[in-house]
KEKE-3310 file (N, C-alpha, C; in steps of 0.2 Angstrom, whole numbers, plus 5000, padded with zeros to 4 digits):
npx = (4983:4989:4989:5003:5010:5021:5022:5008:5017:5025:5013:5010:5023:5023:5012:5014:5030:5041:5052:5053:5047:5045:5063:5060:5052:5043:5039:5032:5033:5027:5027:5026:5025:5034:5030:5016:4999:4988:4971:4963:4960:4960:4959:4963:4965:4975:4984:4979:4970:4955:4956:4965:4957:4947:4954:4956:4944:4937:4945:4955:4969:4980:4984:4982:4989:4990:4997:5014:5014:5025:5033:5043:5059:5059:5064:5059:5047:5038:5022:5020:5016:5008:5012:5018:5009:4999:5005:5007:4997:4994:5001:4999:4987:4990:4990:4997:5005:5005:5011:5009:5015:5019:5024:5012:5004:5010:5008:4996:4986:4986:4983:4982:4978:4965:4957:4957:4948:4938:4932:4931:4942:4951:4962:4974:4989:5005:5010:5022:5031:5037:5050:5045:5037:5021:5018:5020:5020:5004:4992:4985:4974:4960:4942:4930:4918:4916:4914:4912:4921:4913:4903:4911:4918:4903:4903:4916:4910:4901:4908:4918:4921:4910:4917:4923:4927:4925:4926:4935:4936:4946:4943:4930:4915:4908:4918:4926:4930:4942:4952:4962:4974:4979:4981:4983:4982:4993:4999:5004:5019:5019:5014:5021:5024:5025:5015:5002:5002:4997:4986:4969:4962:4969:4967:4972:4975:4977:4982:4991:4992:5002:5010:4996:4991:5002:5000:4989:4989:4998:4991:4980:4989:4995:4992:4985:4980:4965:4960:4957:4954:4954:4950:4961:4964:4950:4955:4963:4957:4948:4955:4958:4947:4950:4963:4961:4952:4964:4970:4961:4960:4972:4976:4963:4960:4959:4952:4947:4942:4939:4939:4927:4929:4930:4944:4950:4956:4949:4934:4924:4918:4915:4907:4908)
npy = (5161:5144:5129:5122:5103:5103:5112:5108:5096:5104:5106:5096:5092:5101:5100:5086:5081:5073:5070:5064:5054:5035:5025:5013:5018:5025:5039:5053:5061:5049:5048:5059:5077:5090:5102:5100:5103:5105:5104:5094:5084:5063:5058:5042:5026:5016:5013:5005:4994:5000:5012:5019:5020:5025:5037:5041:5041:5050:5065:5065:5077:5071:5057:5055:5046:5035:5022:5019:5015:5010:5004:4994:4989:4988:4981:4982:4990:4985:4984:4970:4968:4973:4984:4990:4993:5000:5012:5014:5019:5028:5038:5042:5046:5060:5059:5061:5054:5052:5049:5049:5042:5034:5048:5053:5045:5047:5062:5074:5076:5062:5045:5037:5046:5052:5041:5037:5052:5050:5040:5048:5048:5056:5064:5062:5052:5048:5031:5027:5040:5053:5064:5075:5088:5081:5070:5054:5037:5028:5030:5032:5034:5039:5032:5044:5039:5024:5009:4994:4980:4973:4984:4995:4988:4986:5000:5003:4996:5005:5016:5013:5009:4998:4982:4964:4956:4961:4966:4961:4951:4948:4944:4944:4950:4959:4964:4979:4995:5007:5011:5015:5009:5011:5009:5014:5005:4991:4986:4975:4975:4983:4977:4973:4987:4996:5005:4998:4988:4992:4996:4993:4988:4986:4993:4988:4981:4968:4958:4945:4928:4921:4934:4938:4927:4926:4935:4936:4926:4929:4940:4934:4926:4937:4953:4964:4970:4967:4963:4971:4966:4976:4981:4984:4993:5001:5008:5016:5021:5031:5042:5050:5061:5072:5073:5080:5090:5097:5099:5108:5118:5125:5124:5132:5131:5120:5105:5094:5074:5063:5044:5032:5020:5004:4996:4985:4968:4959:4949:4941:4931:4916:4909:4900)
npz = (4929:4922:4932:4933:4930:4940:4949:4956:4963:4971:4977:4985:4989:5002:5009:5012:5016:5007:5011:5026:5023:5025:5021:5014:5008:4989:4985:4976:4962:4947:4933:4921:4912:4917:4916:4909:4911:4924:4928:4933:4945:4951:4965:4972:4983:4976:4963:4950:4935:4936:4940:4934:4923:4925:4927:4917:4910:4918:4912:4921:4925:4932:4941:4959:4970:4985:4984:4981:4962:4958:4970:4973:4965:4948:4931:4919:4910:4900:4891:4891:4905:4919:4926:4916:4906:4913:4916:4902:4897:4905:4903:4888:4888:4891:4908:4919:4935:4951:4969:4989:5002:5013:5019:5021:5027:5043:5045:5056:5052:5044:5038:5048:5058:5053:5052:5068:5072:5067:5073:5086:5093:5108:5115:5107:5100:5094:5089:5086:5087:5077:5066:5067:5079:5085:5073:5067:5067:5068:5078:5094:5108:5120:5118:5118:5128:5136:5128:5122:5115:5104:5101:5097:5085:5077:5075:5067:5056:5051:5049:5041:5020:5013:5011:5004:5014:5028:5044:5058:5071:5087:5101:5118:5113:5124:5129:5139:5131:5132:5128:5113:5102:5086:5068:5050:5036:5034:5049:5057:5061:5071:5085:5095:5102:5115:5118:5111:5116:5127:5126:5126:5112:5099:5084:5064:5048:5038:5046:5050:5054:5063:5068:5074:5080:5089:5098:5102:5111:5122:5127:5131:5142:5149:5149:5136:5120:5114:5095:5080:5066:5050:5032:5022:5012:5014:5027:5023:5013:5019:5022:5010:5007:5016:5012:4999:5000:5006:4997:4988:4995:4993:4980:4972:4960:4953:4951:4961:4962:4971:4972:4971:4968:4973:4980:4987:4987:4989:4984:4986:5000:5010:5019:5035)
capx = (4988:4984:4994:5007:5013:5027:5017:5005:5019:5027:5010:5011:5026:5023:5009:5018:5033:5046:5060:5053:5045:5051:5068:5060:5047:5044:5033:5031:5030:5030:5025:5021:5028:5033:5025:5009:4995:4983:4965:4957:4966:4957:4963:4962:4971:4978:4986:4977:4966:4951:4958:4967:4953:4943:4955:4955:4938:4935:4949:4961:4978:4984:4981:4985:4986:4993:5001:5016:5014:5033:5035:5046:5061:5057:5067:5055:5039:5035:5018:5015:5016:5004:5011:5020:4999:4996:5010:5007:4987:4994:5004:4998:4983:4994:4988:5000:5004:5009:5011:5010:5014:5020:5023:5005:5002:5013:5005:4992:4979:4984:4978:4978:4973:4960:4952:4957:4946:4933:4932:4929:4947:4953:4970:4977:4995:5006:5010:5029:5032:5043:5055:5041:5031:5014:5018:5021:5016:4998:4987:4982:4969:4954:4935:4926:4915:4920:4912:4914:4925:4907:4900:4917:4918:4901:4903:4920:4908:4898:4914:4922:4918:4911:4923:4920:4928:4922:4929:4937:4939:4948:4939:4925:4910:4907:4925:4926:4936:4941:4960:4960:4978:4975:4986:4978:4985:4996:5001:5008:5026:5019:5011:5024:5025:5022:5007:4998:5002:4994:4979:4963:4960:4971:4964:4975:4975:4983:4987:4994:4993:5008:5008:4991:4989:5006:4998:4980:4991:5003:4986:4978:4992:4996:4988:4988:4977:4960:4963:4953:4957:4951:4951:4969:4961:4946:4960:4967:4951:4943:4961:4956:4944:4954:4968:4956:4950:4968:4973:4956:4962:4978:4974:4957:4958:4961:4945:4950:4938:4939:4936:4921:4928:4933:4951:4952:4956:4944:4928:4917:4918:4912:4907:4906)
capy = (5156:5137:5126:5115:5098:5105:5116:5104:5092:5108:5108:5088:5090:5103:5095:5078:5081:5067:5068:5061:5046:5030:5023:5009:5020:5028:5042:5057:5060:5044:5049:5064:5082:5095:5108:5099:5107:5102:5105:5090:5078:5061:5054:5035:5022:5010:5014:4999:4997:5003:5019:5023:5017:5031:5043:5044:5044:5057:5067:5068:5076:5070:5053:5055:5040:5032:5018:5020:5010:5006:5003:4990:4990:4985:4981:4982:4994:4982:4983:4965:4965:4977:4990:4994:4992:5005:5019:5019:5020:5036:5043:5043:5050:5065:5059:5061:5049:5056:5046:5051:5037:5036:5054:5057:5042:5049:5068:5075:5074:5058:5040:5034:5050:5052:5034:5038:5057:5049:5036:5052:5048:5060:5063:5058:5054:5044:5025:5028:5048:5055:5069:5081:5084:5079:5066:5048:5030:5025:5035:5029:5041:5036:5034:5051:5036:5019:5005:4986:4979:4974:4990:4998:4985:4987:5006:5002:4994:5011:5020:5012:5008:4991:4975:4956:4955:4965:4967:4953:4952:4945:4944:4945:4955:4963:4965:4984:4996:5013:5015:5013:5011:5010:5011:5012:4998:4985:4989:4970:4977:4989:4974:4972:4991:4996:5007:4993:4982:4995:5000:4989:4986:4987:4992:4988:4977:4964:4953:4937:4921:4921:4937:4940:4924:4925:4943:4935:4922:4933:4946:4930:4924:4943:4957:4964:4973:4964:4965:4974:4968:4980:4982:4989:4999:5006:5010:5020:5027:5039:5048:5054:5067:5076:5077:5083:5096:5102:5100:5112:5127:5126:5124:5132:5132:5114:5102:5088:5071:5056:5039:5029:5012:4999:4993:4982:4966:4952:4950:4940:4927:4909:4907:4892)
capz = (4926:4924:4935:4932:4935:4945:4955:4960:4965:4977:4984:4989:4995:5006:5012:5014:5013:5005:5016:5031:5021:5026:5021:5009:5002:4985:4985:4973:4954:4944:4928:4919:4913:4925:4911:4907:4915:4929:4929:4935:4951:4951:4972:4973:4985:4971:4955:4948:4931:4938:4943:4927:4915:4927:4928:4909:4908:4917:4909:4925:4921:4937:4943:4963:4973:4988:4985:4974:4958:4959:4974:4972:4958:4942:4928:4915:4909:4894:4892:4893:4914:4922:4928:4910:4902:4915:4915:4895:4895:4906:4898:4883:4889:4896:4913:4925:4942:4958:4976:4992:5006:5021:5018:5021:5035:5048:5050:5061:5048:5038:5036:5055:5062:5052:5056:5073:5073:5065:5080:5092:5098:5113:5117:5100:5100:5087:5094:5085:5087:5070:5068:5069:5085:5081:5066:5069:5063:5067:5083:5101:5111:5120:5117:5122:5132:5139:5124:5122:5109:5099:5098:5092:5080:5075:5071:5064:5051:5049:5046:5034:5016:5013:5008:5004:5020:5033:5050:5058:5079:5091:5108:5119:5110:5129:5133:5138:5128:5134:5125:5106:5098:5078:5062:5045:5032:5037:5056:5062:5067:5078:5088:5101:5105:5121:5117:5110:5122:5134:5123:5125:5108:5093:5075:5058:5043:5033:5052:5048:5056:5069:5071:5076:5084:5096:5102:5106:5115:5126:5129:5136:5147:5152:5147:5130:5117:5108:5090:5076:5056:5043:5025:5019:5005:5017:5032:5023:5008:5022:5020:5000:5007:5018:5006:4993:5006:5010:4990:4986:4999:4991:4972:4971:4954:4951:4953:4964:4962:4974:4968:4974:4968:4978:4974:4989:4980:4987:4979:4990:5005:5009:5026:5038)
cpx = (4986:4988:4997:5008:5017:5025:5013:5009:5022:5020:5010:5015:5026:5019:5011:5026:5040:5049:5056:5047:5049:5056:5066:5054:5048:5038:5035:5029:5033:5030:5022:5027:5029:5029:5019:5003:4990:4978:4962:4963:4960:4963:4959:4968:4977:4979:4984:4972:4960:4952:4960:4963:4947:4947:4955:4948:4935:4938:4954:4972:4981:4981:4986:4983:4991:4999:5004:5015:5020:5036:5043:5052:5060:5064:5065:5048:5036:5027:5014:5014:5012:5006:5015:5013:4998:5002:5009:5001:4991:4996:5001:4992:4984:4991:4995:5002:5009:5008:5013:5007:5014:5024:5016:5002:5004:5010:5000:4984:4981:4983:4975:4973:4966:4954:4949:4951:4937:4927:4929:4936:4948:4959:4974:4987:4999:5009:5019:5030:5038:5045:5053:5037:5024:5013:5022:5018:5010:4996:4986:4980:4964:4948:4932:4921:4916:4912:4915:4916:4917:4906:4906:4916:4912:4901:4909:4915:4904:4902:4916:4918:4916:4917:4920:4921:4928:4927:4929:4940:4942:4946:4933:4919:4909:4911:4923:4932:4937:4949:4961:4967:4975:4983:4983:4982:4988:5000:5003:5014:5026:5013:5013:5026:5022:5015:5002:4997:4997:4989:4972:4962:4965:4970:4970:4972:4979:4984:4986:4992:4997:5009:5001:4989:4995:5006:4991:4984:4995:4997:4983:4980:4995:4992:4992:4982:4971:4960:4956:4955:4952:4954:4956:4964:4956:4948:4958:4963:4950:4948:4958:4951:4947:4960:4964:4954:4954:4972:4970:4957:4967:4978:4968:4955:4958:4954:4947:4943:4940:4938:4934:4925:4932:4939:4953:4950:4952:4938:4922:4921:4912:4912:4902:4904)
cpy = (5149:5137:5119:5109:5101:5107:5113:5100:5097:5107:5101:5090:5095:5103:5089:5079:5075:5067:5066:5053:5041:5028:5020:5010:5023:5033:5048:5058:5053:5044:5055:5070:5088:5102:5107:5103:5104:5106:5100:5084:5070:5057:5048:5031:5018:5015:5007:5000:5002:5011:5023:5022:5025:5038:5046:5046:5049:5063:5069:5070:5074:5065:5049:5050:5039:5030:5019:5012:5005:5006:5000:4989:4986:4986:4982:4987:4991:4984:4975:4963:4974:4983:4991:4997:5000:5014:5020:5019:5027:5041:5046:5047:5056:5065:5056:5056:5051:5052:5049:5046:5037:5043:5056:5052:5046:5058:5069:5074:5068:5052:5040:5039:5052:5048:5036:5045:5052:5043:5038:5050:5057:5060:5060:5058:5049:5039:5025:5037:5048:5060:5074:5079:5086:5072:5060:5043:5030:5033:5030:5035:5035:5036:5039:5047:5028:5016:4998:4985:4978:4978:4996:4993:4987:4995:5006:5001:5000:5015:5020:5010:5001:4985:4970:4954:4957:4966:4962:4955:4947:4945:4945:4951:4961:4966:4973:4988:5003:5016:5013:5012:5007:5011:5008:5008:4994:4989:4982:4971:4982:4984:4972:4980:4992:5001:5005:4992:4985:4998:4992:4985:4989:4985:4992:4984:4974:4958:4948:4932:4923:4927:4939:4934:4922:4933:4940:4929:4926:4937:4942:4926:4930:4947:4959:4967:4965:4967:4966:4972:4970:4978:4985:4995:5003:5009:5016:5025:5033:5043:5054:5060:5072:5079:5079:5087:5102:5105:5106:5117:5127:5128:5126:5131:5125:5111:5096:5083:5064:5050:5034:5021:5009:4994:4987:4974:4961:4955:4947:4932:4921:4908:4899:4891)
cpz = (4927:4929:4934:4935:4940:4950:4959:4964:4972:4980:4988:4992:5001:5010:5016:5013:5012:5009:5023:5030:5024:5020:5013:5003:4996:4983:4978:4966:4951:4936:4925:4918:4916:4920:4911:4914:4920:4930:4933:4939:4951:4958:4973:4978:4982:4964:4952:4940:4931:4938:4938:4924:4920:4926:4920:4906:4910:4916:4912:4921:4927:4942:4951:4966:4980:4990:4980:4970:4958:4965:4977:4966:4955:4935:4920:4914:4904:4894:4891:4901:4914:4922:4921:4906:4907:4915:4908:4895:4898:4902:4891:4883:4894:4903:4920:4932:4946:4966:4982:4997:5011:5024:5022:5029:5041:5051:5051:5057:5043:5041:5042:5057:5060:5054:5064:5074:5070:5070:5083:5096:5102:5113:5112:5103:5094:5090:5092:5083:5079:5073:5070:5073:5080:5075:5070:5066:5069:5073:5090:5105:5117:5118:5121:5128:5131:5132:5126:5116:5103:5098:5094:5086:5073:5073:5066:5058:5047:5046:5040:5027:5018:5010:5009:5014:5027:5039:5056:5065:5082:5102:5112:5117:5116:5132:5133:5136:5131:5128:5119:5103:5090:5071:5055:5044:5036:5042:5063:5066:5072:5085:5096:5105:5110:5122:5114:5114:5127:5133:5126:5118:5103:5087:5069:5053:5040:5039:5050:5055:5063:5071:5076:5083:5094:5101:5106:5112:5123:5130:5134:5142:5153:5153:5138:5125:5113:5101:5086:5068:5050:5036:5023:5016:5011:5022:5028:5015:5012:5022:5015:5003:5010:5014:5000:4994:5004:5002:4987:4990:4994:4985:4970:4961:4950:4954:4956:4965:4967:4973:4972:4972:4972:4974:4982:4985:4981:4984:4983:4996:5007:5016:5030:5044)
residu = (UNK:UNK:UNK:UNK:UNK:UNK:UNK:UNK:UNK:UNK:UNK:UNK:UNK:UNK:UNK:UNK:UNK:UNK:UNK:UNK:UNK:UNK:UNK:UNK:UNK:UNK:UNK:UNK:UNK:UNK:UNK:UNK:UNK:UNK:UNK:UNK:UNK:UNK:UNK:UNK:UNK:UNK:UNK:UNK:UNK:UNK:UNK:UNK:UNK:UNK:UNK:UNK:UNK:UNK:UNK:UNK:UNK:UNK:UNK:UNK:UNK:UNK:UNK:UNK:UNK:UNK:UNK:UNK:UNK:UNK:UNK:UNK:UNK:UNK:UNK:UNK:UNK:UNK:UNK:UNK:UNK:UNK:UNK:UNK:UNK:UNK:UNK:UNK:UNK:UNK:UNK:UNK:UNK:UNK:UNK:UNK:UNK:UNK:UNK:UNK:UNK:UNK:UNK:UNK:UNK:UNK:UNK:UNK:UNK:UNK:UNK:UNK:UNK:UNK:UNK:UNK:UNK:UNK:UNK:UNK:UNK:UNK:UNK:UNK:UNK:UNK:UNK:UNK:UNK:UNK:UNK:UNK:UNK:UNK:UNK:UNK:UNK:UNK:UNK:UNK:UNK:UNK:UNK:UNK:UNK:UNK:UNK:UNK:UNK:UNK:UNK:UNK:UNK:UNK:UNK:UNK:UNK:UNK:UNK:UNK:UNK:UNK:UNK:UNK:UNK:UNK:UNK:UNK:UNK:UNK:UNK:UNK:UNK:UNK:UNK:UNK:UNK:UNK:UNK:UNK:UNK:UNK:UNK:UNK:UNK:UNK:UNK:UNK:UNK:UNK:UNK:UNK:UNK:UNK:UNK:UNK:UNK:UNK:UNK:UNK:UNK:UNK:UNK:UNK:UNK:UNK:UNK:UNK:UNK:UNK:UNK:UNK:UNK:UNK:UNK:UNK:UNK:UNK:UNK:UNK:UNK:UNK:UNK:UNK:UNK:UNK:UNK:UNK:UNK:UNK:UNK:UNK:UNK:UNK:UNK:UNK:UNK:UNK:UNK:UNK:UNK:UNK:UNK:UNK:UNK:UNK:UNK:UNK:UNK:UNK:UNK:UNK:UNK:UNK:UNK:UNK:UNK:UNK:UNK:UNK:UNK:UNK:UNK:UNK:UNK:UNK:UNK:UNK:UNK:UNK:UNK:UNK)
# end
């Protein structure tokens, strides 16, 4: 028997399941018939052009992503503002769009701890614990062997996809690192928590200005974590195989594709 939209959405949410998303999130079906049939998933971080003009190209009925499109309320789906241009290329090409957010960050296998396993962290544990043991915002663990913030950074580089912007430090290249807290995407409000504070090195993305800069000040009048900024988009990319993994035990009979493109938004940098 095929499989439904419906069906595939029960396996999302049994996987991730919505009710312990956050408060200001919006995850789940955003588009599409709970009938229509699902052979082909295309898994991307962004619902953005690229990803739809792909998912239709390669004839996905079901274009899973991340970040939800509508995150945000809207008042409008016209098609002369973006995201209306994009909900109806889907639609139209009975192509489905399903989110799965902070749903999916907070368990044992999603964004952080994936970053984090792929680290070689040790002792994993989550830097804000959730309602469920083991699930929680971001990871803090140690390095299987004591490293220096350079050569972490330097593999961080290995790791991850490429970006215009690469991987952006705050501290001595020789500094020793033994205690890693991390949180894929944007992970500024979790910068005064006390398993930062008492990590060595804390990795995220998106840090700002004042924040980033009244943590490197406090660390150097105190103690306090050397900071790590990544790629949003590549954080939390090395997710998409995992969930395509645990999507393919579940649905074998569905073909689940990954997408290679880079939807992080810069394009290139000017350095001085």
């Amino acid at each position: 028997m095929p499989i439904t939209l419906a069906e595939f959405d029960a396996t999302v949410e049994r996987l991730w399941p919505t009710e312990f998303a956050e408060g200001w999130d919006a995850p789940g079906v955003v588009s599409g018939a709970s009938d229509d049939r699902v052979d082909r998933v295309l898994l991307a971080v962004d619902a953005v052009a690229d990803t739809v003009d792909q998912a239709v190209a390669v004839g996905a009925d079901v274009l899973f992503v991340h970040h939800p499109l509508l995150l945000r309320g809207v008042t409008s789906v016209a098609e002369t503002g973006y995201k209306g241009a994009l909900l109806a290329k889907l639609i139209r090409s009975r192509c489905a769009l399903v989110a799965a957010h902070t749903n999916a960050d907070i368990v044992d296998d999603g964004t952080s701890a994936v970053l984090a396993s792929r680290l070689g962290l040790v002792d994993q544990r989550p830097i804000t614990p959730g309602a469920r043991p083991g699930t929680g915002i971001g990871r803090v663990g140690r390095m299987p062997e004591p490293t220096t913030l350079g050569r972490l950074a330097l593999a961080l580089g290995e790791i991850l996809p490429a970006t215009a912007t690469g991987v952006r430090v705050s501290g001595e290249f020789e500094q020793p690192v033994a205690t890693v807290a991390l949180c894929g995407g944007a992970g500024d409000s979790l910068l005064a928590d006390p398993a930062v504070r008492g990590a060595d090195v804390y990795i995220t993305a998106d840090l700002r200005h004042h924040p980033a800069s009244e943590s490197r000040e406090q660390s150097l009048h105190g103690s306090g974590p050397a900071l790590v900024d990544v790629s949003h988009w590549a954080s939390e990319w090395l997710w998409l195989e995992t969930a395509a993994a645990q999507l393919t035990e579940a649905l074998p009979e569905v073909e689940f594709v990954v997408s290679d493109l880079r939807t992080d938004p810069w394009d290139f940098v000017i350095t001085q």
